[in-house]
Phi, psi and omega in degrees: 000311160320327164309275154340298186295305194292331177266352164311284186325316214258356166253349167282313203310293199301328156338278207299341180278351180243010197265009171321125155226109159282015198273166190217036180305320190278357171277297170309353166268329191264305157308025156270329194274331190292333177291013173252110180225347196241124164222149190318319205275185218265177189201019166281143194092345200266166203228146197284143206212130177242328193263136171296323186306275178324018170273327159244144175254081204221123215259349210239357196256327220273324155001292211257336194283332161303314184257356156276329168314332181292318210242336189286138184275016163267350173279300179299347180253336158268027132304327214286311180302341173238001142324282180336292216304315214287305170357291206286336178308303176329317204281309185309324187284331169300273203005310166345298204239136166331137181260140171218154166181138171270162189201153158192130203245143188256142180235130136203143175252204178289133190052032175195141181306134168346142175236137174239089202259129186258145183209162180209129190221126170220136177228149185234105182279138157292111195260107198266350194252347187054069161276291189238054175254338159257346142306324167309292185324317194278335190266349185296328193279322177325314162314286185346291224276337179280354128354259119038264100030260203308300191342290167309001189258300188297354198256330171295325203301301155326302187298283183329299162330291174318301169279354167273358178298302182318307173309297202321299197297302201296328177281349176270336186271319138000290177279335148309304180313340214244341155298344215258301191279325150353310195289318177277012146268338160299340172301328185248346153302308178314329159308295179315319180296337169301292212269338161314315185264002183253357145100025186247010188199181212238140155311349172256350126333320207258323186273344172260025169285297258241329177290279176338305165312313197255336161291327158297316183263018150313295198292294170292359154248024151252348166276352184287318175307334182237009147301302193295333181292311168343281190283013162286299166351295174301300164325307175303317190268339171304326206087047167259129182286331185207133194198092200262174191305330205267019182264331207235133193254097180270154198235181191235022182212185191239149166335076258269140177222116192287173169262107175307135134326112182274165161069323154344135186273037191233336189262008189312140162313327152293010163282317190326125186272357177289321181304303185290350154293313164301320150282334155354292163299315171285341173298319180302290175329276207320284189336306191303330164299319177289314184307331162306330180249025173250033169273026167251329172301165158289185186220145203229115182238146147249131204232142174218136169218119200255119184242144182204121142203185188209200221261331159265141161324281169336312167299318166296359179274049203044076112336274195228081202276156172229114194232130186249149166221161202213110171248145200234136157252150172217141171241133165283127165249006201172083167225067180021071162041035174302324179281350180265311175309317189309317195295323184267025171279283183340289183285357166253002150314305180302324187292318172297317188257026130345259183312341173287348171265340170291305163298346178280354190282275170359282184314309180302341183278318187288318228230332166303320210284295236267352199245325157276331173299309160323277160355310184281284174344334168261322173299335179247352171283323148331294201304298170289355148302299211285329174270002153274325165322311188294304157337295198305313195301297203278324163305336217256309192295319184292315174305329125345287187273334167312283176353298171277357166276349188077024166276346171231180188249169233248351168269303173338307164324274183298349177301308189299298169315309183317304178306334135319249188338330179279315169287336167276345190288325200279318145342296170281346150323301184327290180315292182309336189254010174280311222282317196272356161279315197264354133351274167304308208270335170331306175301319199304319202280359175085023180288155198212205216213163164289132181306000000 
């Protein structure tokens, strides 16, 4: 008996020196992302923004943005997906708690009645090591990071709206710009044709007005083509099969999208759900390492089995039960170093995704800094866009009244409009790819749509 005592003691002991896992990988993950408060690029104009939705103040966008959380199925298959996850916790946490189960079996032999034996059987592992109170732990962070996920599904979700709201308007506005000039050069084939026949301009004027015209209205059936892709686009993230242009409630300007406040504490980075997943993960990876390495400890079980039997089911059903209890220990002493690969399988899973949080970081830092830097870059090429627009615009009127003096000749003409009309479409390029920056950086800083 002594024995016995003695080699239980002398297996925990050894059990407990080896069951360790120090690593602190999710403390240094977690302070790394909360020490970012500060960023090089610039932050003037910007408005403290906690939500994406509020980046526009738009009642039709915020709509739309509603019925795609409801309905887009890329969304709904990451519910599916966090479904699971909560599964697989249920299923780690029964381990937990005691197992029964019953049974009942029928006998009859030659000249004597059925016998009928009833059992009732319960068995329990004593989880004395928190083995799998750290396995339960690990799937709880697994919830998290599909958690997470969705968050990040959804926020993309959010974004993606937005910006396809944004394109649909700028291609419909595209296209009013590109009817405007279409409309003044047929305007001015009508001039040539005018001053042709008054014996004041030349037939190869008219053709090349006539050149000008048929390239525009090229130009304006390829912005009609990728207006209709837009709004399919759309249509698509809402869960729509169909969704046509007179579906969607458009403004005549393209939508104001603020510039988020970076550094807010609703915009801290370690709000981000690619992060918060990411740390997840490691949280998950460690627990799961400590439980490899106390599956090195013994295991401690207890089993009770009640039996009974008699002549009827009912009676077998522990009437008058005959019950054993059993306590059981088992320590792994030998399984060709399976339980050690497992541990160090563990520990470089913790390790990957170290890094792996480390690189979202990396990224997340990158796509704030490249989205405020971006931000100034289009505010000053706007500013020199908008004063060359003012030139062309005062060049385009004198050429115009030269013209009609017969002072200028009819490609100076067209050099000049073309060159009007080409700086307001690129204004609005500007404008568009200002509105879809300041998005982009919305996401980067982790604003996220509401619960």
């Amino acid at each position: 008996m002594r024995r016995s005592i003695l080699v239980v003691t002398l297996l925990l002991s050894l059990g407990g020196c080896a069951s360790q896992y120090t690593g602190d990988y999710s403390e240094k993950a977690a302070q790394q992302a909360n020490n970012i408060d500060s960023w090089q690029g610039p932050v003037a104009g910007a408005e403290p923004v906690s939500l994406i939705t509020d980046l526009v103040n738009s009642a039709d966008i915020k709509l739309l943005i509603d019925e795609a959380l409801q309905n887009n199925p890329g969304l709904q298959q990451q519910y599916v997906a966090l479904k699971t996850a909560q599964l697989a916790r249920s299923s780690a946490n029964a381990e937990r708690l005691p197992s029964v189960s019953a049974g009942l079996s029928g006998n009859r032999q030659e000249n004597s009645d059925t016998q009928y034996t009833g059992s009732l059987d319960i068995s329990w592992e004593l989880d004395l090591w928190q083995k799998l109170g750290d396995s339960v732990a690990a799937a709880d962070w697994a919830v998290a990071a599909s958690e997470a996920d969705v968050k990040a599904v959804q926020n993309e979700l959010a974004a993606q709206v937005i910006r396809a709201y944004v394109q649909v308007s700028y291609y419909q506005q595209l296209i009013v710009i590109e009817q405007s000039r279409l409309s003044l050069l047929e305007n001015n084939e009508d001039l040539i044709k005018q001053r042709y026949r008054a014996g004041l301009g030349e037939l190869e004027d008219l053709d090349t007005a006539r050149t000008s015209s048929a390239s525009s209205r090229a130009d304006i059936a390829a912005y009609q083509q990728a207006l209709g892709e837009s709004v399919r686009t759309l249509g698509v993230l809402l869960g729509r099969s169909q969704l046509t242009i007179n579906d969607i409630s458009l403004l005549d300007t393209l939508p104001d999208v603020m510039l988020p406040l970076p550094g807010l504490p609703e915009q801290n980075l370690s709000q981000r759900p690619d992060l918060l997943a990411a740390y997840a993960e490691i949280k998950t990876r460690e627990f799961e390492t400590k439980a490899a390495y106390k599956a090195l400890l013994p295991s401690i079980s207890l089993s009770a089995a009640l039996s009974d039997t008699a002549p009827t089911p009912a009676q077998a059903f522990l009437t008058n039960p005959v019950w054993g209890l059993l306590g059981q220990i088992t320590a792994p002493l030998f399984q060709g170093g399976a339980l050690r690969a497992n541990i160090d399988t563990s520990e470089l899973a913790v390790l990957n995704s170290w890094w792996g949080y480390q690189s979202t970081l990396l990224t997340a830092v990158q796509e704030v800094e490249d989205a405020l830097s971006q931000e100034q870059s289009l505010t000053l090429q706007s500013i020199a866009i908008n004063e060359a627009l003012a030139n062309a615009e005062r060049s385009s009127e004198n050429y115009t009244g030269k013209y009609r003096q017969g002072l200028a000749d009819v490609l100076d003409l067209l050099t000049v409009y073309q060159q009007t009309y080409n700086l307001k479409a690129q204004l609005l390029q500007l404008h568009f790819n200002q509105l879809n920056n300041r998005i982009d950086l919305g996401l980067a800083l982790g604003l996220g749509v509401s619960a």
